[in-house]
C-alpha positions in Angstrom: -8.6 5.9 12.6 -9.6 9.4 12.8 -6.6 11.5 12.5 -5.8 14.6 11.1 -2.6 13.4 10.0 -1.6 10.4 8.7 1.4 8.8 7.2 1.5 5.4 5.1 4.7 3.3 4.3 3.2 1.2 1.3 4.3 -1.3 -0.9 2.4 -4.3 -3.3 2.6 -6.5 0.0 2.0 -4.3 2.8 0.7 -1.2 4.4 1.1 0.4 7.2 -0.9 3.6 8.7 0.5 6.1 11.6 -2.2 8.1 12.9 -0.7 11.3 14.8 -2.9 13.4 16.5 -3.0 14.9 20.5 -3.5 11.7 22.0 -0.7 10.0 20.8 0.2 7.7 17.8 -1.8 4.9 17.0 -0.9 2.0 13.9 -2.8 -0.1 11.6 -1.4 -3.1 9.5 -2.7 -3.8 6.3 -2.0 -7.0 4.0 -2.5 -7.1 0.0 -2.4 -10.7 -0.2 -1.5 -10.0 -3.6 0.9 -13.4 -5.3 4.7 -13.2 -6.1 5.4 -12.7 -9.4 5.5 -15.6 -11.1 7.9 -17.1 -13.8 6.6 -17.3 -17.4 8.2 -20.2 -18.1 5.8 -22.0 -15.6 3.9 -24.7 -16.8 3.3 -28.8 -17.4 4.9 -31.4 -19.8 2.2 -33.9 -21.0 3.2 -37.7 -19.7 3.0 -39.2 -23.1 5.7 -38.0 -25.5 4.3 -35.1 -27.9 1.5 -34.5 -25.9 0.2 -30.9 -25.3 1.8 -28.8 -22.4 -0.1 -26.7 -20.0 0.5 -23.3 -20.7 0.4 -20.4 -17.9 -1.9 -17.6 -18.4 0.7 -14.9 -17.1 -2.2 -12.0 -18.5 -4.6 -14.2 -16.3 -2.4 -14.0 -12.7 -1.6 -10.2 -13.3 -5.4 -9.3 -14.0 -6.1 -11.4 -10.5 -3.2 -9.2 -9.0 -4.5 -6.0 -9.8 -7.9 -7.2 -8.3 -6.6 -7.6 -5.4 -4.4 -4.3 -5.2 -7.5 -2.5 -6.3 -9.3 -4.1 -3.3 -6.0 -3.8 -1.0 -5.9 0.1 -1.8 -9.4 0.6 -1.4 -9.1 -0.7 2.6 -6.1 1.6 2.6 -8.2 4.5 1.3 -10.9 3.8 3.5 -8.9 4.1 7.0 -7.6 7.7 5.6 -10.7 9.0 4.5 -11.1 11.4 7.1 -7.3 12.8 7.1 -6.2 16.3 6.4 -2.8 15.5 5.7 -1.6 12.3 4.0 2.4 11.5 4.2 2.9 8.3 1.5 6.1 6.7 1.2 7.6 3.1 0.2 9.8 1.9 -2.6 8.8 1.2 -5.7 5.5 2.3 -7.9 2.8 1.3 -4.7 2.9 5.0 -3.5 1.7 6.3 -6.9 -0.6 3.9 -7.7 -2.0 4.1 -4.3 -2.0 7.9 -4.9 -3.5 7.8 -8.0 -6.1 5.3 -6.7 -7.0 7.8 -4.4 -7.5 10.3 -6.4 -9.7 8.6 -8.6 -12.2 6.6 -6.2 -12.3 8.9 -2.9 -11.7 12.2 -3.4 -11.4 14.2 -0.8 -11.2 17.7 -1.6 -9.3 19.2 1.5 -6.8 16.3 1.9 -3.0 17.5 1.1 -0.8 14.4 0.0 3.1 14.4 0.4 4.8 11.7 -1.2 8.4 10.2 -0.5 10.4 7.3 -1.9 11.6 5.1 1.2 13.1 2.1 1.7 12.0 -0.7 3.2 11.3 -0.1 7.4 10.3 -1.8 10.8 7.5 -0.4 12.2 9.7 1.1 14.4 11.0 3.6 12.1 8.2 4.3 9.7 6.7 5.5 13.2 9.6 7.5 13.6 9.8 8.8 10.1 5.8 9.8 10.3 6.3 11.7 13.5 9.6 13.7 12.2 7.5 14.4 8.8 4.7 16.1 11.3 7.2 17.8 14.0 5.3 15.8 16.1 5.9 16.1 20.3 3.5 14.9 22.7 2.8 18.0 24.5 2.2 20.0 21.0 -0.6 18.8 19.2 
């Protein structure tokens, strides 16, 4: 997308990016693919009596988590590389890390970033929330 203007509703699941510019809105979906958090207690009992137990790397599934967010906010970065203005907003910590992720590996020196906590939203009204956050009418832009 190459808008001036974008907004992203983000959280460790999904993305999704509102592109406002003259011509209209257009949307992208993006999906982490990143694994539920999982239970430490998670593992195997031995069938003979005494025997040894698996034992669930918990360290090991959050490393492979972060991989994946790092690779998840990376296609998220990418489609907003060429915005002006960035609106990010979602619950929880994905707006900062994504934030801070941009920051770090594409900086863009003239890009302003606004960021909001949000609950979670159907398309229908993060659309809505990125074109009230720009003033956005058809016939202005």
């Amino acid at each position: 997308m190459a808008h001036s203007k974008m907004g992203v509703w983000i959280d460790h699941r999904e993305a999704v990016l509102v592109g406002v510019s003259d011509k209209g809105i257009s949307t992208r979906f993006f999906q982490s693919g990143v694994e539920e958090h999982i239970d430490e207690k998670r593992g195997s009992r031995s069938e003979t009596p005494y025997g040894p137990q698996g034992v669930f790397a918990e360290d090991k599934a959050d490393r492979r988590n972060q991989q994946i967010l790092n690779q998840y906010y990376s296609e998220v970065a990418n489609s907003v590389n060429n915005a002006k203005n960035l609106y990010v907003f979602g619950p929880a910590e994905a707006k900062q890390e994504f934030v801070k992720y941009l920051e770090k590996y594409s900086p863009n020196n003239g890009l302003k970033i606004e960021v909001e906590a949000a609950d979670k939203m159907t398309e229908t009204q993060i659309i809505e929330t990125v074109k009230k956050h720009f003033k956005y009418r058809p016939g202005l832009f």
